[in-house]
C-alpha positions in Angstrom: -7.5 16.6 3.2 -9.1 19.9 3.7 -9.7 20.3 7.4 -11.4 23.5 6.8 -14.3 22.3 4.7 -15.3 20.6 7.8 -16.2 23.5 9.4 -18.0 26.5 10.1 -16.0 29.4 9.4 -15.3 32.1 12.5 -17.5 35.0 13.3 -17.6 37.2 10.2 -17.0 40.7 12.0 -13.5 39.3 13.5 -10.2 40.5 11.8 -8.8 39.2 8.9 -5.6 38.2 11.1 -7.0 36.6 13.9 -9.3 34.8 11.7 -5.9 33.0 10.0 -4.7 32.8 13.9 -8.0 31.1 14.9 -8.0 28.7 11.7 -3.9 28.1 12.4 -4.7 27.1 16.5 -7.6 24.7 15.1 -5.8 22.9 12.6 -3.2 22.4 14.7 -5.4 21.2 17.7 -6.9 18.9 15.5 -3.7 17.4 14.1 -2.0 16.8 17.5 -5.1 15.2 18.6 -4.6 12.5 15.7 -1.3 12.1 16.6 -1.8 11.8 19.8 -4.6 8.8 19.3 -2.3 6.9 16.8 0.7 6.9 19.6 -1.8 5.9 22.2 -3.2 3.2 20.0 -0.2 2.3 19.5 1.2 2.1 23.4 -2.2 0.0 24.0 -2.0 -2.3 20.9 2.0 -3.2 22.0 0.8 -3.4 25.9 -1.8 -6.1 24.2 -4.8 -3.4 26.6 -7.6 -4.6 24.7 -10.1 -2.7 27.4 -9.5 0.7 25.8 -9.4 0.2 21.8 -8.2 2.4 19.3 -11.2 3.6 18.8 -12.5 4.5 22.1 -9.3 6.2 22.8 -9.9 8.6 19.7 -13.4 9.2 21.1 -12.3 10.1 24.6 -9.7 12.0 23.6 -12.3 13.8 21.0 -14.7 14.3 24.6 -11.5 14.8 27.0 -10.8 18.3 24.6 -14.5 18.7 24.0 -15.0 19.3 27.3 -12.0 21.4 28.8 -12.8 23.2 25.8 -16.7 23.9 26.8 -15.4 24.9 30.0 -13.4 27.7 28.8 -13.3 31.0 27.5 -12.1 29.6 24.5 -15.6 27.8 23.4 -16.6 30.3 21.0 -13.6 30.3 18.4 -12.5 26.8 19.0 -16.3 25.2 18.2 -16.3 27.3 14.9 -13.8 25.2 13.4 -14.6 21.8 15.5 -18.2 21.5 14.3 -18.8 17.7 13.3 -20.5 18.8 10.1 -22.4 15.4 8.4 -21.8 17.2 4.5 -18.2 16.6 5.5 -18.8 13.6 6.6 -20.4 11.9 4.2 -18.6 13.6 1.1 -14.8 13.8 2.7 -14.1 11.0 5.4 -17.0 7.9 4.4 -16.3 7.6 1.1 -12.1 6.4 1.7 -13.0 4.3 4.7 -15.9 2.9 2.5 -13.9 2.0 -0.2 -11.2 0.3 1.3 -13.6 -1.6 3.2 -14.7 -2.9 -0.7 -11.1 -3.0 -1.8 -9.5 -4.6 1.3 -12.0 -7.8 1.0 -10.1 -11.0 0.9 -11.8 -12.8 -1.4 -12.1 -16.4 -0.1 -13.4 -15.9 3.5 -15.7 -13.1 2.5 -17.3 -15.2 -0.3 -17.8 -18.8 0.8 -19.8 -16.9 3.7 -21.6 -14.3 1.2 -24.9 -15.7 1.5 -24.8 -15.6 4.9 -23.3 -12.2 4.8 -26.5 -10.5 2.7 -28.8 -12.2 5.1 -27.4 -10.6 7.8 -26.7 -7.3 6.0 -29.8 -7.0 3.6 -32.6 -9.0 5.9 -31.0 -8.9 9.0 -30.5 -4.6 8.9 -34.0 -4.7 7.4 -35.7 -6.6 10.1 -33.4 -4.7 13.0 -35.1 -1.1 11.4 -38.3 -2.2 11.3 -38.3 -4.2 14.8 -37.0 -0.6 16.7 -39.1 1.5 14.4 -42.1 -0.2 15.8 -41.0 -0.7 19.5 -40.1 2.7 20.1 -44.0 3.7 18.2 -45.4 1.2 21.1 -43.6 2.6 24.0 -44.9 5.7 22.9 -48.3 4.7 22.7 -47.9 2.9 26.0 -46.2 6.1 27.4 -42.8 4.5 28.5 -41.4 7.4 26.1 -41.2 10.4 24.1 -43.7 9.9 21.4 -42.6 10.0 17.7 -44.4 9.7 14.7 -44.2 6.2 12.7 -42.5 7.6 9.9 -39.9 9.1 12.2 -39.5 5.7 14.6 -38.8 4.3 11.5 -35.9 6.6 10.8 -34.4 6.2 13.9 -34.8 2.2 13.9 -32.8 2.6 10.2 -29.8 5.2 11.3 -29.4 3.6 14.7 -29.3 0.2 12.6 -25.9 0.7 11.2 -23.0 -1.3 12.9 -19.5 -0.2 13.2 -17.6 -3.1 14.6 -14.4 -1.0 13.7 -13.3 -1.7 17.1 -14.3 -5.5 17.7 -12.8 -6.0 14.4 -9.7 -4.8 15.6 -9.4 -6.9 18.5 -10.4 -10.1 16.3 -7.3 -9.4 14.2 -4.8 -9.1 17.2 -6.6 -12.0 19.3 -6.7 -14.1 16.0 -10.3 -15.8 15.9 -12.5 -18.1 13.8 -11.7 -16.5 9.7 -15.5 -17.3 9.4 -16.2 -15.0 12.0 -14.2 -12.3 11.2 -15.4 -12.7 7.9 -19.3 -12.2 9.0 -18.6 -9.6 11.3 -16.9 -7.4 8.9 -18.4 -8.8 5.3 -21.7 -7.3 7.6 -20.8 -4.0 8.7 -19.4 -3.6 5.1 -22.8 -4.1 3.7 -24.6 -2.6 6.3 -23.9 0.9 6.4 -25.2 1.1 2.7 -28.1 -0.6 3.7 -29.1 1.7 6.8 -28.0 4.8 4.9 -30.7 3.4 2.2 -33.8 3.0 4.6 -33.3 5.8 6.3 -33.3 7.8 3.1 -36.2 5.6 1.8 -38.2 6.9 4.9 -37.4 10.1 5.5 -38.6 10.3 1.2 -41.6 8.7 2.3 -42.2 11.4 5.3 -41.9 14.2 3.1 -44.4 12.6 0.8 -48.1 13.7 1.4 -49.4 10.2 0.1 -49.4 8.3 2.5 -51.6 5.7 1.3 -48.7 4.2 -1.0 -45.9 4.9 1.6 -45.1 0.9 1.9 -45.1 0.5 -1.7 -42.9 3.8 -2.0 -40.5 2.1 0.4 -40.5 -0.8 -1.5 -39.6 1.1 -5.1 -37.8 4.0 -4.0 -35.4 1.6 -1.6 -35.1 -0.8 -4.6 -34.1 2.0 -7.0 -31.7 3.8 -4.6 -30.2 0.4 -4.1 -29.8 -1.6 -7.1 -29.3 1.9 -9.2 -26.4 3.0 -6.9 -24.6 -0.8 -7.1 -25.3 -0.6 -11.3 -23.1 2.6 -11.0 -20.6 1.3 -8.6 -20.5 -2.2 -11.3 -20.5 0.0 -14.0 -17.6 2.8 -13.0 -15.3 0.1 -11.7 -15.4 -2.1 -14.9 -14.6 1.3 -17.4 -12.0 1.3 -15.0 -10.9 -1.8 -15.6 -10.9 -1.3 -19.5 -9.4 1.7 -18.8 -6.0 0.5 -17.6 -5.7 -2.6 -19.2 -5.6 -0.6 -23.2 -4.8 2.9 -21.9 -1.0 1.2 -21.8 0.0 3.0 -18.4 1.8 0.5 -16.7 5.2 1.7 -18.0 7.9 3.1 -16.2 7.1 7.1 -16.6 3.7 7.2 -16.1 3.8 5.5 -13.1 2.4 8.6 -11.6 -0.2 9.3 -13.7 -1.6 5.5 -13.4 -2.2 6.1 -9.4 -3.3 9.5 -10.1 -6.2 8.1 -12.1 -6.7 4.8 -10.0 -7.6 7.0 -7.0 -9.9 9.5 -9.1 -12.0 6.5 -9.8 -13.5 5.9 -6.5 -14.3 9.7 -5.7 -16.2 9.3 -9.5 -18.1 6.3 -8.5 -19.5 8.5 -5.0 -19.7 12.0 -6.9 -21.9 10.3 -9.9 -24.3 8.6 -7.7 -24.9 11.4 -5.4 -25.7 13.4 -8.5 -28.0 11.1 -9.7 -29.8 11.1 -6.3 -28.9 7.8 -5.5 -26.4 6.2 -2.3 -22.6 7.3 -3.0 -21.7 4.9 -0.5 -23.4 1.5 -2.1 -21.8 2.9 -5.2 -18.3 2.9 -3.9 -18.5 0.1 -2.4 -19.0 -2.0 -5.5 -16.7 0.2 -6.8 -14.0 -0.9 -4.4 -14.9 -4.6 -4.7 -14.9 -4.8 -8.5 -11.7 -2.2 -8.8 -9.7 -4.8 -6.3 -10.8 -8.2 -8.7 -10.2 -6.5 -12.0 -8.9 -3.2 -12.3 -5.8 -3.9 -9.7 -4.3 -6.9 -11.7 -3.9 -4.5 -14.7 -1.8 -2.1 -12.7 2.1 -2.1 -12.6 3.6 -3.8 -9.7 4.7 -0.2 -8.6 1.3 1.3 -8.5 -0.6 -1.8 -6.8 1.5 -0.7 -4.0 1.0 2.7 -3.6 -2.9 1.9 -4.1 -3.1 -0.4 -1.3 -0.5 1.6 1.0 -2.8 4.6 -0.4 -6.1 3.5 0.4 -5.3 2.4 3.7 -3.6 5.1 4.9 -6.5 7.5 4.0 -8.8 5.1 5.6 -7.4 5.3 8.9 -6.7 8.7 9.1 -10.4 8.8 8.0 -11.2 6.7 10.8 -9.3 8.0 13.5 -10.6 11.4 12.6 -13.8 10.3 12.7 -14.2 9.6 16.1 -12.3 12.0 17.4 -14.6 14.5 15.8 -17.4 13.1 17.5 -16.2 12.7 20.7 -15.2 16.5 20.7 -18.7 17.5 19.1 -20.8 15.2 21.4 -18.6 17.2 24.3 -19.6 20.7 22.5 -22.8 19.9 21.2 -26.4 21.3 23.0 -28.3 17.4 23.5 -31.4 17.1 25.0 -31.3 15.1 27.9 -34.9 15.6 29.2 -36.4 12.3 27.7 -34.1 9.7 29.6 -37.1 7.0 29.2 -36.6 7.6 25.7 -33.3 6.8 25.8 -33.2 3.9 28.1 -36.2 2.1 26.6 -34.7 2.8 23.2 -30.8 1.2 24.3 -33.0 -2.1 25.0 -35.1 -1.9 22.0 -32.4 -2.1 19.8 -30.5 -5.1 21.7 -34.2 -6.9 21.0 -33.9 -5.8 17.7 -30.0 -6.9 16.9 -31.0 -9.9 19.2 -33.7 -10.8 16.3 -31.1 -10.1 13.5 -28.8 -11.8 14.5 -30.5 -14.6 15.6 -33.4 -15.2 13.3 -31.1 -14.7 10.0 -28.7 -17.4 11.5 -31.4 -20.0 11.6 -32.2 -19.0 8.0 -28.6 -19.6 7.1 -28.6 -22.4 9.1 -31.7 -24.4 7.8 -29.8 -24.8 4.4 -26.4 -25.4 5.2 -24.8 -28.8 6.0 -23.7 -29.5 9.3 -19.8 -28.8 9.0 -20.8 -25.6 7.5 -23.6 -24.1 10.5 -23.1 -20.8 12.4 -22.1 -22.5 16.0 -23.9 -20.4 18.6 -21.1 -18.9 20.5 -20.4 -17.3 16.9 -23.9 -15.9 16.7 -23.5 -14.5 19.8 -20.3 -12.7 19.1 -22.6 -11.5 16.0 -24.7 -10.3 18.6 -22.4 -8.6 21.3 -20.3 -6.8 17.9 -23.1 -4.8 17.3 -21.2 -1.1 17.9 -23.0 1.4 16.9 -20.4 4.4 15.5 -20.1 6.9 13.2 -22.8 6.6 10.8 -25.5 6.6 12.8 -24.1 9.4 14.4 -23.9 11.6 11.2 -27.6 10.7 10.2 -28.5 11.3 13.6 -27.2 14.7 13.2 -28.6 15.4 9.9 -31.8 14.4 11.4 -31.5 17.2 13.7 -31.6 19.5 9.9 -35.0 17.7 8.9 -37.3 16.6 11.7 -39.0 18.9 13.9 -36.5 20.2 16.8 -37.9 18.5 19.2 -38.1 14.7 17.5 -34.6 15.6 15.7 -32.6 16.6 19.2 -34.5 13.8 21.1 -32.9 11.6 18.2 -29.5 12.6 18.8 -29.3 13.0 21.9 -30.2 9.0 21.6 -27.8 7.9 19.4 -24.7 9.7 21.2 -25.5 8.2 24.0 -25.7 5.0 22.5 -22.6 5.5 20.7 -20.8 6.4 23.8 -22.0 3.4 25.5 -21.4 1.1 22.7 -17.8 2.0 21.7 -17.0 2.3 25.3 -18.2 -0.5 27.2 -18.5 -3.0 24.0 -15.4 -2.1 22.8 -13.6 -2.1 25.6 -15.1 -6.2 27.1 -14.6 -7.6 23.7 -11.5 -9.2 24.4 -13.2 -11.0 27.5 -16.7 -11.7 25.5 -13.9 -13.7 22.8 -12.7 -15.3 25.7 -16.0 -16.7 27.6 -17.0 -17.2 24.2 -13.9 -19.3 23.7 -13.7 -18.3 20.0 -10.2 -16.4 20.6 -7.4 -18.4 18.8 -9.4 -21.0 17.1 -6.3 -21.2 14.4 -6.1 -19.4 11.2 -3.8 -22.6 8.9 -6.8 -25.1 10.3 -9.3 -22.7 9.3 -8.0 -21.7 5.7 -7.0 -25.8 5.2 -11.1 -26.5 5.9 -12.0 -23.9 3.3 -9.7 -25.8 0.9 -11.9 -29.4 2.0 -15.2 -27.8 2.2 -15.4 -25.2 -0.4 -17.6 -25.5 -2.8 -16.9 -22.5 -5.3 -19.8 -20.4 -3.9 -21.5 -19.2 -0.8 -24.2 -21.7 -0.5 -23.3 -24.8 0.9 -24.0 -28.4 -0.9 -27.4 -29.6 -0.1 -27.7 -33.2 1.3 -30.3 -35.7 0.2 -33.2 -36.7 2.3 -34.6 -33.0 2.9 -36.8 -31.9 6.0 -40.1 -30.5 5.5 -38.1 -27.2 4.7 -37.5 -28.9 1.2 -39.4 -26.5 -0.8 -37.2 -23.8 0.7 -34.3 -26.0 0.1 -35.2 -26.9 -3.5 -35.0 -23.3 -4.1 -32.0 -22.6 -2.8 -30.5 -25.2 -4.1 -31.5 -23.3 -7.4 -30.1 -20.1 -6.2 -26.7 -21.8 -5.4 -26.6 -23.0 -9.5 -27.2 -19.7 -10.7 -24.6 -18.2 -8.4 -22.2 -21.0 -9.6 -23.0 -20.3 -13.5 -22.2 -16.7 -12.6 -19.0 -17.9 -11.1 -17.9 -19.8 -14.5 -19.2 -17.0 -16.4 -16.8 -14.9 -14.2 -13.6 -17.1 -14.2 -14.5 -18.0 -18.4 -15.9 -14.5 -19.6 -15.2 -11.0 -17.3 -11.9 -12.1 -15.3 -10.2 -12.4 -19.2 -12.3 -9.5 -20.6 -11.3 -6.9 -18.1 -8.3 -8.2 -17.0 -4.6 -9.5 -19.1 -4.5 -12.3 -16.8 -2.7 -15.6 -18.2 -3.1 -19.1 -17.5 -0.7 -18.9 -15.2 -1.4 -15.8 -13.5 -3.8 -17.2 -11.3 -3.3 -16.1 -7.1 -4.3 -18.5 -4.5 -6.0 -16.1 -2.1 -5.2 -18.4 1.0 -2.1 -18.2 0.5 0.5 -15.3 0.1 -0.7 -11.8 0.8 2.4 -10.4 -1.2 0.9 -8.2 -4.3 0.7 -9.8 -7.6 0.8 -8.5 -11.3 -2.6 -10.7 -12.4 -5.5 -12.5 -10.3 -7.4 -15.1 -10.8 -11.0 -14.9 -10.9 -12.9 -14.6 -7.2 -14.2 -18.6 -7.5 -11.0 -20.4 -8.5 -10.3 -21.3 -4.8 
């Protein structure tokens, strides 16, 4: 990874050698930082200190050098190659942590809860925007805050929409708790990211546009043609893929190299193509990652499945780590204006009201057509609730918003959202252990929960609808139609794509609840 593309290079009129010496000192400060966060998360994750995660570690380490370096005569030369820069951001360090989040799906969890995951992701992110957009417009009207155009509250109810639970997420998997849970939590923030990314590109499209008598309905196409068109190209790139490898005849011993070589190409192609077209690079890789891990990986060599999963996830934490660290040292270095504190109070309620309706009001959709073993209980709707980090990518689009609003809105913006991030990483992050346990959803037993998928799946992600319907039976009756198209897709997969794209046998199928070892061939995602 190029640490210098990150960055702004030094003053032009300083000499060629200390220019090398400044870049060397920078690099260096940067890569003892990471090192320093991965031994510290370490120390913490072996001490089982779950009140300062891995991730709020790398962001006060970030802030802890941030700051001694603002106080210093070295400010000048060390924020020339420290700048968090969002082009960076979104071309270098989202697209591996994107695509592993795609890749590293397990299949059975993340799919018998997938309905409820879209609500959540699709509605649920859509409803969030739209219910901060319009509460921060009203407390401007009502003078409570800094007043923003619509267009713009709407921006900053879709950036500061996208979760990053990386930390609760973390502290689920060493607490162990309910696999339906985890599965929501993550199967959300997975989608979500693409989602806000979308809106907020939808509306700062429709701010630029002078007509703004058909602004709703060129929310409604453009967001519909960013969305679907990126996740065609994401479909599309990872099943050439898959074609690819299973008749390109690679999986033999000497071109070992050149099989990995091309497997990790394919995800950067799947970003690069849909940013060219105009469209979301990261809906497109993230598709790209979840149909590359079903049916390109069984037509690797035992060899390269290795190195792609070691691969992947290596990059995707050092993504990560980097990540915060960069923001914690650039939200120590960077100018914020901290003038408008109503707007940033009101602002930290409004969007608990908002994730408070997400979470909430999709859960009762959800709810309405599943049976009674298969409900969101409430304590798990409010862990939905309380995992509601905001991270990294509201952070970069908060920072590109600074580039396209007026200096005023765009620094009143960001100067919101670090704050919030701060808050949220910190003190979220850091109770989340203690919200599992009032909760009492810590330990709830992983072999009982994978033995009542094995009773109560039904090969798809809406549950089986029990006679005698409520007055909801229209709304039921429909779903219940959904649910047969979504299992005719899932025999068209298991009977049609799993043995086009893949050389799967009869009796290569995997049981994804049980071993996590790597295999040769997979099954197809609905024979559970």
């Amino acid at each position: 990874m190029n640490s210098t593309a990150a960055v702004v290079s030094p003053a032009a009129d300083a000499p060629p050698g200390k220019e090398q010496q400044a870049a060397g000192v920078g690099i260096l400060l940067q890569i003892s930082m990471l090192v320093l966060s991965f031994v510290l998360g370490h120390v913490l994750r072996r001490h089982r200190f779950y009140y300062l995660p891995e991730a709020s570690a790398s962001l006060l380490i970030g802030l802890l050098v941030g700051g001694l370096a603002n106080i210093s005569d070295t400010e000048a030369n060390i924020r020339a190659w420290f700048n968090f820069h969002e082009e960076f951001f979104f071309l270098f360090l989202l697209p591996p942590i994107i695509f592993q989040s795609g890749f590293s799906l397990s299949p059975k969890p993340f799919f018998s809860n997938f309905g409820a995951i879209v609500t959540f992701a699709i509605f649920g992110t859509f409803i969030a925007a739209i219910v901060t957009g319009i509460l921060v417009y009203l407390g401007g009207l009502t003078f409570l805050m800094y007043k923003l155009p619509f267009v713009e509250c709407l921006m900053f109810g879709a950036l500061i929409s996208a979760t990053d639970p990386v930390t609760v997420l973390s502290i689920f998997q060493e607490l162990g708790t309910d696999v339906n849970l985890y599965a929501l939590v993550f199967g959300e923030s997975v989608l979500n990211d693409a989602m806000a990314i979308s809106l907020y590109r939808t509306m700062s499209s429709v701010r630029s546009n002078t007509s703004s008598g058909q602004n709703f309905f060129l929310i409604i196409v453009q967001f519909l043609e960013t969305f679907v068109g990126s996740m065609s190209a994401g479909v599309g790139v990872g099943f050439i893929s898959a074609l690819l490898f299973k008749y390109a005849g690679l999986d033999i011993e000497n071109l070992h190299n050149l099989e990995s070589c091309l497997f990790v190409l394919f995800p950067y192609f799947s970003y690069m193509l849909a940013e060219g077209l105009g469209l979301s690079g990261i809906v497109s890789i993230l598709f790209t990652g979840i149909v590359m891990k079903h049916y390109t990986y069984s037509n690797l060599s035992e060899n390269s499945q290795r190195f792609a999963s070691s691969f992947f996830h290596l990059i995707s934490s050092l993504a990560e780590t980097f990540v915060f660290i960069y923001m914690g040292f650039d939200i120590a270095m960077e100018e914020h204006s901290w003038s408008h504190i109503g707007f940033i109070f009101f602002s930290i309620i409004f969007i608990v009201i908002a994730r408070a309706a997400n979470v909430f009001s999709c859960a009762y959709l959800v709810n309405l057509v599943r049976p009674v073993h298969r409900k969101i209980p409430m304590k798990h709707q409010k862990a939905l609730w309380y995992s509601g980090l905001r991270g990294a990518m509201a952070f970069a689009l908060a920072l590109q918003s600074v580039h396209e609003l007026p200096e005023g809105h765009g620094k009143t913006i960001f100067s919101t959202t670090t704050a919030i991030v701060v808050l949220t990483v910190l003190l979220i992050g850091g109770s989340t252990g203690t919200m599992l346990e009032r909760l009492e959803v810590v330990g709830d037993g992983h072999s009982n929960e994978l033995l009542s998928y094995e009773e109560h799946h039904d090969g798809y992600v809406a549950p089986t609808f029990e006679e005698g319907a409520s007055s909801e039976s229209n709304l039921k009756t429909k779903l219940k139609e959904f649910h047969k198209t979504a299992t005719s897709f899932s025999e068209l997969d298991k009977n049609y794509l799993t043995p086009f794209f893949t050389s799967q046998t009869d009796d290569d199928d995997l049981d994804f609840g049980g071993s996590t070892s790597h295999q040769s061939r997979r099954g197809g995602f609905y024979d559970l």
